[in-house]
N, C-alpha and C positions, 0 to 999 in steps of 0.2 A: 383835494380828492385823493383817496386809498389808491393804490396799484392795483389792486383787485376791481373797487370800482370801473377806474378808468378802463382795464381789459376788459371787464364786462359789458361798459359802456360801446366800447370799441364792435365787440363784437355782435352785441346788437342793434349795432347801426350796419354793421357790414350785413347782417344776416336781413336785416328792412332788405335794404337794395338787393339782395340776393333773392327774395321775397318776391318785392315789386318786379326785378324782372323774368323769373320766373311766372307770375300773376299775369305779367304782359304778356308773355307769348305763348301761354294757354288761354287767354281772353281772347288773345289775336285770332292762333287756331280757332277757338270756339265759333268768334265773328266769320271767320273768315267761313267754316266751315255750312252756318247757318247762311250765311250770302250766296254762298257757293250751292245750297241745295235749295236756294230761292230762286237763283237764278238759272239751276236745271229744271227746276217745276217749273219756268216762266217758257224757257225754251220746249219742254214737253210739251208744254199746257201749249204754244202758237202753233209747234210743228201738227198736234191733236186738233188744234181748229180749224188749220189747215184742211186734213185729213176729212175731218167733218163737214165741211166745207164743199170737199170737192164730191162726197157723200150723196150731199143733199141735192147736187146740181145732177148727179147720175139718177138719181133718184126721181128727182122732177123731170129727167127727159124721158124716161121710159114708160112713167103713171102717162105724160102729153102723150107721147106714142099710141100707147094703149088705150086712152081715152078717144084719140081721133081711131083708131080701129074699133072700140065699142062703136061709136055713132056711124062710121058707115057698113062695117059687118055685122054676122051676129056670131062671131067666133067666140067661144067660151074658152075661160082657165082652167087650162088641168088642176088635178089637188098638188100636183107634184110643181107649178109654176107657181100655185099660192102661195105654198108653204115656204118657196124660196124668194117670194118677193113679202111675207112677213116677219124671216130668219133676217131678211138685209132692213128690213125698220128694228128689229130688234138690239141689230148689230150698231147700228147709225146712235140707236137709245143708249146704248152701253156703253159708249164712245162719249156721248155730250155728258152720261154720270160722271164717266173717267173725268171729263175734263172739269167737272164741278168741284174733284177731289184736287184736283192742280187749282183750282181759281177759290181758293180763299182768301179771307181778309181784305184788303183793299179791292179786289177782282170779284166779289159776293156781288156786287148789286148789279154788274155786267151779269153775272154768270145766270143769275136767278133771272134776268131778263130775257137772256137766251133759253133758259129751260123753259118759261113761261109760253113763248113762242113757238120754240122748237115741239114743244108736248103737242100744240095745238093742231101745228099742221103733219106730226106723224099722227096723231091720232085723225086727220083726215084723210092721209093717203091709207090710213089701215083700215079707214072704213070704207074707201072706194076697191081696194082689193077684194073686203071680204064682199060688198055687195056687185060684183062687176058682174057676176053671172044673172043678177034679179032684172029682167027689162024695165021691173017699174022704177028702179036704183034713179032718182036725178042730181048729179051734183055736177058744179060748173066745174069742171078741174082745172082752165085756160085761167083763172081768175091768180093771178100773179101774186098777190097780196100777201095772201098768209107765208108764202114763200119771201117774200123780199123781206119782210119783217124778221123771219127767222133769220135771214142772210147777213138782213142788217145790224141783228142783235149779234152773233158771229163775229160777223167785223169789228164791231165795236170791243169786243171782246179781247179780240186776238189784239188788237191794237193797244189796246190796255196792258196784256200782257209784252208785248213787245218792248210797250214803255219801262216795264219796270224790271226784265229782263236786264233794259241799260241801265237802269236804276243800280241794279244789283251791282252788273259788273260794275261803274263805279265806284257802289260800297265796297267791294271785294278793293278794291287796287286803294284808295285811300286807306285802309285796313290796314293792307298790307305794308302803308308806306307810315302808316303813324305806329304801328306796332314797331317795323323796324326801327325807327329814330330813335322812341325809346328805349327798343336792347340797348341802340349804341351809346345816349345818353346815358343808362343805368350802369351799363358797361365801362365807359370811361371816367362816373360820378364813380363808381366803386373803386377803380382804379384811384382817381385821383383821393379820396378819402382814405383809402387803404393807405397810399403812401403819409399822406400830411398825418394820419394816426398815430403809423409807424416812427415816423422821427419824431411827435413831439414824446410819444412812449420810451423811445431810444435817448432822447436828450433827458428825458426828466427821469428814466432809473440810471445814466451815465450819471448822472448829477448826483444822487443820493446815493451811490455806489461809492463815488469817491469821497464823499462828504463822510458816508463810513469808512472807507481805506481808511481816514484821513485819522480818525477820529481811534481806531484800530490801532495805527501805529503811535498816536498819545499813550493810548494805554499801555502799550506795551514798550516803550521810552518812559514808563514809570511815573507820567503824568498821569495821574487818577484823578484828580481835580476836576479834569477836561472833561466838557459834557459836549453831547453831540445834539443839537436843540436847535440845529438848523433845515431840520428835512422837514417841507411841508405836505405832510401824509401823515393821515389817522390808521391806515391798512398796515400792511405787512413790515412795509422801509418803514415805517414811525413804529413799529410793534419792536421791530431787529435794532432799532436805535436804543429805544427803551429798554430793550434787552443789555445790550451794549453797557450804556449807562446805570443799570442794576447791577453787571458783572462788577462794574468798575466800584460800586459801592460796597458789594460784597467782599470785592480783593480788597478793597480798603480799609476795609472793618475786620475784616482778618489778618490784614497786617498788621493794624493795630493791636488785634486781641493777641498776635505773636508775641509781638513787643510787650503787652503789658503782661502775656504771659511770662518772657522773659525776666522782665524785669521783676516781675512777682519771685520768679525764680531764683535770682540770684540777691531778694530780698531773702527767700525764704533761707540759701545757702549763706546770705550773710547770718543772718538768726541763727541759723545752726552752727556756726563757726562762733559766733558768741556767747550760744549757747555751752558747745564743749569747754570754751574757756571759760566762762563761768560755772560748769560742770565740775570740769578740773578744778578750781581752786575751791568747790563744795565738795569735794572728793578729799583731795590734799588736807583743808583743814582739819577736817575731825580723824583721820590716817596719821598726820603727825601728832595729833594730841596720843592718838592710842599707843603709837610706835615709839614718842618721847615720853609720854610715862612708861608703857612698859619697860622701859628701857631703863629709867629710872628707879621704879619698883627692882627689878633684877640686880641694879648694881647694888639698892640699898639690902636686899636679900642674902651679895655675896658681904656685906662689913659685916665686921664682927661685933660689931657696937648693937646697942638695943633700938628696938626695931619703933618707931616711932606710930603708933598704932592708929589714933587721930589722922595724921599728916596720911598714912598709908589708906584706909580706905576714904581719905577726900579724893587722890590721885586715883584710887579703883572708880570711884563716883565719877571722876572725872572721863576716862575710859567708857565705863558704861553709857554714857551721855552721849559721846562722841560717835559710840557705834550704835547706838540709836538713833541719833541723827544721820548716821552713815546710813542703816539701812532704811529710816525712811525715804532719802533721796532715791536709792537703790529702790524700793516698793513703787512711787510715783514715775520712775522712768519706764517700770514692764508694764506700770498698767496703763501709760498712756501707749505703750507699744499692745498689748494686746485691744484696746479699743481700738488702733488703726488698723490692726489686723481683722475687726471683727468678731475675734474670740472672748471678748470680756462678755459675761452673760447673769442674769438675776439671779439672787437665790431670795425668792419673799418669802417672809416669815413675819407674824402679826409683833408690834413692838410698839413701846411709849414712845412717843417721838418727844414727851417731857423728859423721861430720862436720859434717853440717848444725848441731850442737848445738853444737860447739864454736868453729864458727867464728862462731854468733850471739853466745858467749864471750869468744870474741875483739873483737868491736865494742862489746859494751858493758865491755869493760877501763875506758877510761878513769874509765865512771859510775863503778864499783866502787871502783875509788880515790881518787873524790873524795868519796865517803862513807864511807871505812874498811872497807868490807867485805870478810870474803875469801869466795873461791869456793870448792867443794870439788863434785867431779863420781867419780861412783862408778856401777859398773855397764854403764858404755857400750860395753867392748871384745867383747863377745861378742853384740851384739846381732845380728840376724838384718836383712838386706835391706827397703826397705818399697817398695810397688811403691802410690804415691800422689803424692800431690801435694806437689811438695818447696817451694815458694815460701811454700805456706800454709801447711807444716810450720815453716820457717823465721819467720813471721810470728809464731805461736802462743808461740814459744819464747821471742821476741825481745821480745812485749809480757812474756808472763809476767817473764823477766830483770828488764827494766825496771822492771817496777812491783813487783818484789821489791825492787831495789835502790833507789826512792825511797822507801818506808816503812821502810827499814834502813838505820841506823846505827852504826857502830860493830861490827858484828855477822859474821856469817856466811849466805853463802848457797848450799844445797846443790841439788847436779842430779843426779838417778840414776835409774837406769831396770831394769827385768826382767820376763820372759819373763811371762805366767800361767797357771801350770799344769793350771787346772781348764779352760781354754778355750782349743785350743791356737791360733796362728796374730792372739794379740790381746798387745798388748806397754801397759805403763804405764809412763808419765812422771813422775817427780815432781817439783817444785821447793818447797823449803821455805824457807826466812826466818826471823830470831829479830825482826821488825818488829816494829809496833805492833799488829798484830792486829787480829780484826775482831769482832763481837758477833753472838749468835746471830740476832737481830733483821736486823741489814745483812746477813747472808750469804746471806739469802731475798732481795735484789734486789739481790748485787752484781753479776751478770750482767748486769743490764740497762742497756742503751743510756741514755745522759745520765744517768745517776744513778752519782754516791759516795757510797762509805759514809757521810761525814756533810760535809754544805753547807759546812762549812770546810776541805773536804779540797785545794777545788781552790788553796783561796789558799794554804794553806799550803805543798803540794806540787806545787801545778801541774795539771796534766794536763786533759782533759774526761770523763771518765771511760767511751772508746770500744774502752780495749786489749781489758777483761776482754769486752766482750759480743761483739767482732770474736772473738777467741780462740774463745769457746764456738760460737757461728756458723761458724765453719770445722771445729772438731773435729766438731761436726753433720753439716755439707757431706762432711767426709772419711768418714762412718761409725762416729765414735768419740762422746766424751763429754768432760765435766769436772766437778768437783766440787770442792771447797772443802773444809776442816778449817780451824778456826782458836780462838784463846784471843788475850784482850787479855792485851798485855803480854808475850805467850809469843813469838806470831809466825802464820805464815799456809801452809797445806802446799797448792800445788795438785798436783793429781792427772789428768792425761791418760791416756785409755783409746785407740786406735788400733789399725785393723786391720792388721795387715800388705799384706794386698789388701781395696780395698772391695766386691768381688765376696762377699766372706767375710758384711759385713752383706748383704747383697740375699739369700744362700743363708737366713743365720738370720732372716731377714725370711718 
């Protein structure tokens, strides 16, 4: 169970018992206060019947009085003695209502016995008041009856209330004595639960507190492996473990990505270190051919002998070559430097992408035949218009050639192109080679800048290895692509994808 649970749990159990006893001693009060006004209405209600009681007995001896004075006088009531011996039945009636409103519920069928009575014989002492003055008036008024009945209904009465008066106080003091055992109960049940909550809350976040110290100071002793998978809790401690154990996964995948950044790094500064050297001696070599011929040309320019006219422009021929090879190297280092910069940029213009291809064909003739190789070009008459960039179309073709034709020997190299049907308005190039081939390993960085396929490529063959990644950077730039096939020993198929218009990529974009 969560930490959250358990507090919650905790506290609404504390809040029950704070609840329950609370609920006890406003029930208590309540009781107590209901017993308590039962048993003032029981006590009003005897001290009332009392009262009434002693009423009815003043009552009856004054009607006897005056009953034995009607029969031997003929003294008459004033209106002023009437009135006050029907004011005291009236008063005597008011008093047994009163006490009707105190004798409810269990005391109703006393009460109603007593009223039944009682009506009886005030309504006969109020008929002998009002007739006392008529000589023909006869009532026996000695006749004890009607009176004991009422007396007796009374007593019974009062008696009844008396009982349940003790009733009451009873309820009241049990009340008082079960209410309080429970405060105490609830009181020392809350206590005791507060505490046993309290410590096993304190033992079980000491526990998963250290459990993360623990697991804290792994991590940061460099042990990242370390998982903390020993806290049982779904809540907040298992949330902050979990956390813990992601931090640890993320520093460690970042250390890694350091590292393989690193190490990418000082791949990349080895490349570059390889690359200046191999730089340098593509620099060097066609520098000495210009510097040793011209050098030559000048000495033969100061003899005096005749000027060997043949021999002199093979050695210019020779120079021109050299510093065309010089600046193309020179052309292919700023324009891979301006694509890293960003600043390389289109110029489209509508162009045969037949001619352009074969007139790159056409310049590298002579490589092809100084390695045996033939050409063989298929597909190209029916291609469609490209409305792109024709210099850097021309470039892509002319590295590809090239570095077809310096890993090919003795062999054949094909160029063909067609339409693609599932995507209209996008055209593929392909150049293939029976070369040396490349391995599945090198074909995942033969695109990249200063890197060949393997550290003896450059001596062997030359080059710095800037055509393929210039190539793929421009088919980029144009909106298209490249990709690679290749088998050792078979040969090397590149594949150019190209928009016709690059408005075409920015639409599928």
């Amino acid at each position: 169970m969560s930490l959250r649970r358990q507090l919650t749990l905790s506290l609404v159990i504390i809040l029950v018992l704070f609840a329950v006893n609370v609920g006890t001693h406003f029930w208590g009060s309540y009781a107590r206060n209901e017993s308590m006004l039962a048993y003032r209405n029981s006590v009003s209600a005897a001290q009332l019947s009392t009262e009434v009681e002693q009423l009815l007995e003043d009552q009856r001896q004054q009607i006897l009085i005056l009953a034995a004075l009607r029969d031997t006088t003929e003294e008459r009531l004033g209106d002023a003695e009437l009135q006050r011996a029907e004011d005291a039945l009236v008063v005597i009636n008011q008093k047994i209502q009163k006490l009707g409103k105190l004798s409810r519920g269990v005391t109703g069928l006393n009460y109603d016995l007593l009223w039944q009575s009682s009506s009886n014989l005030l309504k006969r002492w109020l008929k002998f008041y009002r007739s006392y003055n008529d000589p023909t008036f006869q009532m026996n008024m000695n006749d004890p009856l009607p009176f004991l009945q009422a007396s007796q209904r009374l007593s019974e009465l009062e008696q009844r209330q008396e009982f349940i008066a003790a009733q009451r106080s009873d309820i009241i003091d049990r009340t008082i004595d079960l209410t309080d055992r429970i405060t105490v109960i609830g009181f020392f049940s809350s206590i005791f639960l507060t505490a046993t909550l309290g410590y096993f809350l304190l033992s079980y976040t000491n526990t998963s507190l250290k459990r993360l110290k623990k697991g804290t100071e792994r991590f940061g002793s460099g042990d990242l492996n370390y998982r903390i998978d020993n806290i049982d809790d779904t809540g907040e401690l298992g949330d902050l473990a979990d956390a813990f154990n992601d931090m640890s996964d993320k520093l460690r995948n970042a250390i890694y990505d350091v590292r393989k950044a690193r190490d990418s790094a000082d791949e990349a500064n080895a490349a570059k270190s390889m690359f200046l050297a191999n730089v340098s001696h593509e620099l060097r070599t066609p520098l000495n051919a210009i510097i040793g011929y011209s050098e030559l040309l000048h000495d033969e320019m100061d003899d005096k002998s005749e000027i060997n006219r043949p021999q002199f422009q093979q050695d210019l021929g020779t120079i021109i070559h050299s510093g065309r090879q010089l600046l193309s190297l020179i052309d292919d280092i700023l324009d891979l430097s301006k694509i890293e910069t960003g600043k390389m940029s289109l110029h489209c213009e509508t162009f045969n992408p037949t001619v352009i291809i074969k007139q790159a064909c056409d310049v590298l003739a002579p490589l092809l035949r100084s390695n045996h190789n033939e050409l063989r070009i298929s597909g190209l008459e029916e291609l469609p218009a490209l409305y792109n960039d024709a210099a850097k179309f021309r470039q892509i073709f002319t590295n590809l050639l090239s570095n077809a034709n310096k890993f090919t020997q003795d062999g054949h190299i094909s160029v063909s192109a067609q339409e693609v049907p599932e995507r209209p308005g996008w055209i593929t190039f392909t150049v293939e080679d029976t070369g040396i081939g490349i391995t599945s390993d090198q074909m995942s960085y033969v695109f990249d800048a200063f890197v060949q396929a393997e550290s003896s490529t450059s001596a062997n063959y030359g080059g710095t290895g800037l055509g393929l990644a210039i190539s793929r950077d421009f088919c980029m730039l144009m909106g298209g692509s490249i990709t690679v096939e290749s088998e050792i020993g078979v040969g090397s198929s590149f594949t150019v994808l190209i928009p016709t218009d690059p408005e075409l990529t920015h639409a599928a974009a």
